[in-house]
SERO-4910 file (N, C-alpha, C, O; in steps of 0.05 Angstrom, whole numbers):
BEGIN
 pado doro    nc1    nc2    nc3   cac1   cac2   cac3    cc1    cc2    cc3    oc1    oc2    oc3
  Unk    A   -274    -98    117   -274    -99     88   -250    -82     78   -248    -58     81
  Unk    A   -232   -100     63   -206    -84     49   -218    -68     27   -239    -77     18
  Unk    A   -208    -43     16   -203    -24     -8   -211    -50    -38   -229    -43    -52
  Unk    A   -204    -65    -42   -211    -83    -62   -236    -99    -68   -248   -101    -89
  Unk    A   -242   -116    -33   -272   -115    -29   -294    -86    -31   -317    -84    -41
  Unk    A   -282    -71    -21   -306    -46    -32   -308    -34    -51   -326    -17    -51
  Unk    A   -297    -36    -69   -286    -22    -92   -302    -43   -110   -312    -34   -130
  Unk    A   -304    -70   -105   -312    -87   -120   -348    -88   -114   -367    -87   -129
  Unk    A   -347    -88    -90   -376    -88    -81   -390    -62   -100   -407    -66   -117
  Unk    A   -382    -44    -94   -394    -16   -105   -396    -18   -134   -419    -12   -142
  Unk    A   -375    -25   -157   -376    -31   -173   -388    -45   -193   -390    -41   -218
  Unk    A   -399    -67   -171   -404    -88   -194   -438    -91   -181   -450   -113   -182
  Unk    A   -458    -57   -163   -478    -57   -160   -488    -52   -182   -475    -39   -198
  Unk    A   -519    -63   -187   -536    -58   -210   -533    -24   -217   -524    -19   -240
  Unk    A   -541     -1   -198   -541     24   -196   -520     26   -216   -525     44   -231
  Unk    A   -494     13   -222   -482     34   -234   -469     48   -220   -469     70   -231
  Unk    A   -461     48   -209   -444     78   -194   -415     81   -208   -400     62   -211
  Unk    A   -411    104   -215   -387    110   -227   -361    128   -191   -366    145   -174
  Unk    A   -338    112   -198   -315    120   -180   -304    134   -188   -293    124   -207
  Unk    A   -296    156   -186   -274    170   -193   -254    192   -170   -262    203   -149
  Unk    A   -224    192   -184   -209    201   -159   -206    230   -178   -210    229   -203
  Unk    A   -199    253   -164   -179    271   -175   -147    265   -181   -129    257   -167
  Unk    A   -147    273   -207   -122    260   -215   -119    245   -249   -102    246   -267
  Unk    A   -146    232   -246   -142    221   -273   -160    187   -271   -162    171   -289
  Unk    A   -169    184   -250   -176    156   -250   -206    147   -254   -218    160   -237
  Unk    A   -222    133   -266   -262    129   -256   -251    106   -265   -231    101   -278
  Unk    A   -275     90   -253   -282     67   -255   -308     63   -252   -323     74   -236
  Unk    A   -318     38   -274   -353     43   -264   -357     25   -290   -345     18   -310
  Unk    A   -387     19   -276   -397    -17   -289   -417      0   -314   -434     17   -309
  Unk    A   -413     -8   -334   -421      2   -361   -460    -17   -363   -482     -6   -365
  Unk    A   -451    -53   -360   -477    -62   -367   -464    -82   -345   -444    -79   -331
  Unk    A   -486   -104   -348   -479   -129   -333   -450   -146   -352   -446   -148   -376
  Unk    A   -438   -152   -335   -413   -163   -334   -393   -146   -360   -389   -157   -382
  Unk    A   -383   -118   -354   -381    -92   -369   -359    -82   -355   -367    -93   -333
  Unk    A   -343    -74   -350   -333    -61   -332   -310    -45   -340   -296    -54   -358
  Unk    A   -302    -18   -329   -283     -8   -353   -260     12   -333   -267     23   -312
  Unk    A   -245     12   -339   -230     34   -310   -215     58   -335   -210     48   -357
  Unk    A   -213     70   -333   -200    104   -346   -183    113   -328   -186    111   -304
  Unk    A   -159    125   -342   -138    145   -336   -119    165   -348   -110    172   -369
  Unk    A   -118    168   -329    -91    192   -354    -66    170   -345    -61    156   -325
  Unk    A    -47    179   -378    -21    161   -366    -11    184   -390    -21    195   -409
  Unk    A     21    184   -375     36    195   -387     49    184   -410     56    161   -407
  Unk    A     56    201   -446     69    188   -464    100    195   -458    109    211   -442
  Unk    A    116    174   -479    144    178   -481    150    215   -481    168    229   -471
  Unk    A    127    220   -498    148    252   -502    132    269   -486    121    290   -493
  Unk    A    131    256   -458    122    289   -439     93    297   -438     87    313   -420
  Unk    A     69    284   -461     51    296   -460     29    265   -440     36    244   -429
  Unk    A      2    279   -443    -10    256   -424    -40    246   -454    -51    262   -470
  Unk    A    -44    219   -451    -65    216   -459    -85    203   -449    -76    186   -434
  Unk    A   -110    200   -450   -134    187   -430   -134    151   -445   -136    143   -469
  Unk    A   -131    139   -425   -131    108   -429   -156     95   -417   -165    103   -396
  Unk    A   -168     69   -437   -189     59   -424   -184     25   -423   -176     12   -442
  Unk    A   -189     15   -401   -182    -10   -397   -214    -36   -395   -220    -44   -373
  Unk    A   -222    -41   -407   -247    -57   -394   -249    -92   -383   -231   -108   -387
  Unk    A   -261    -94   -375   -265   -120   -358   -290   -139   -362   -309   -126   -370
  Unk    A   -295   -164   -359   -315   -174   -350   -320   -183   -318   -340   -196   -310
  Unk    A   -298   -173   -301   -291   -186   -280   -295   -161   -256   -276   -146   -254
  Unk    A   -318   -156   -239   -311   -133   -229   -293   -126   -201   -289   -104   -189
  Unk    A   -285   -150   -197   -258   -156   -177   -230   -146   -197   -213   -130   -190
  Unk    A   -231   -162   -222   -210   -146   -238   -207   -122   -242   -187   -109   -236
  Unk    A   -226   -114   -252   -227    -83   -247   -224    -70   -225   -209    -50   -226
  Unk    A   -234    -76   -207   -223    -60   -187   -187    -65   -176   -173    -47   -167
  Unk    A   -181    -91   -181   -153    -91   -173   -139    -79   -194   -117    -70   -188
  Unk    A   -147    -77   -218   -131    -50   -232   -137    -20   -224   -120     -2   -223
  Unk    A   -163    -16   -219   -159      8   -205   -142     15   -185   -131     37   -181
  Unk    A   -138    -10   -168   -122     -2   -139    -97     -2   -155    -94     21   -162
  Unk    A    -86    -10   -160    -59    -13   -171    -52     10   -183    -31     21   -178
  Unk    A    -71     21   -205    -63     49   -217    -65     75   -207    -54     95   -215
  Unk    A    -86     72   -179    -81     91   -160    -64     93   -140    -60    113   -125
  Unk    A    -53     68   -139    -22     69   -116      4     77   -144     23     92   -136
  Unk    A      6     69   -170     21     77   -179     19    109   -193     37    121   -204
  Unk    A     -8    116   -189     -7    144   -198     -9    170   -165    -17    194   -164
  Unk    A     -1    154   -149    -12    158   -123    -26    182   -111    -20    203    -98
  Unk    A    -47    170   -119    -81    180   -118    -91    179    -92    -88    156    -84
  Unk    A   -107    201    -68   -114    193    -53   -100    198    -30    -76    190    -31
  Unk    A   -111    212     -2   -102    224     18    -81    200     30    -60    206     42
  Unk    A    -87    181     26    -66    161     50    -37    154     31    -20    139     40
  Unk    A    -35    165      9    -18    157     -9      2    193    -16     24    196    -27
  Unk    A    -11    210     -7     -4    233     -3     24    239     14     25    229     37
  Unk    A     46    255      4     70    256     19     54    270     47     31    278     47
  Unk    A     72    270     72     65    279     90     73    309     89     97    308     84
  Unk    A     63    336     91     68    363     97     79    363    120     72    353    141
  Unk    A    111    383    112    128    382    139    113    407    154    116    407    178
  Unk    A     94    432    143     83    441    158     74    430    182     84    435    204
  Unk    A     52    414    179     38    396    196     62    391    227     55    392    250
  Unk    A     88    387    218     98    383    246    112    406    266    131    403    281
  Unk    A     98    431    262     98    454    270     95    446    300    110    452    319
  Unk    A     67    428    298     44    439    320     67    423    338     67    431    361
  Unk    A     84    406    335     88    388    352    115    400    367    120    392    389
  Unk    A    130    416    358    141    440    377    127    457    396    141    473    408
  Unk    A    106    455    399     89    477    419     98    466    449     90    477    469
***
């Protein structure tokens, strides 16, 4: 199961479950066929404001979530690599 299939699966469960990343991102099914994704996005002059996007589609929604978390790059696998980390590999 790809990031899009799970994201959608989880989403669009009755429960409700709300997603959210550190950084600025949730996503989460409001009612039946509801769906809404939030972020911070930066304005022209430097400052940031909270944005809400909603859906009836919860595959849409989730492919805007993916998308705004690879362009706000959210999330350990999207993380630069630490040149610390290649210490160990001199030993």
């Amino acid at each position: 199961m790809d990031e899009l299939e799970l994201l959608t699966a989880v989403v669009a469960h009755p429960a409700e479950f709300e997603i959210t990343l550190p950084g600025g991102l949730t996503m989460c099914r409001l009612d039946e066929d509801h769906y809404t994704v939030e972020y911070d996005h930066p304005t022209e002059d430097g400052e940031r404001e909270w944005r809400e996007k909603t859906f009836r589609d919860p595959r849409a929604a989730a492919r805007f979530f993916v998308e705004r978390r690879k362009a706000m790059k959210l999330g350990s696998d999207l993380a630069p690599v630490d040149d610390d980390d290649s210490e160990d590999d001199d030993a």
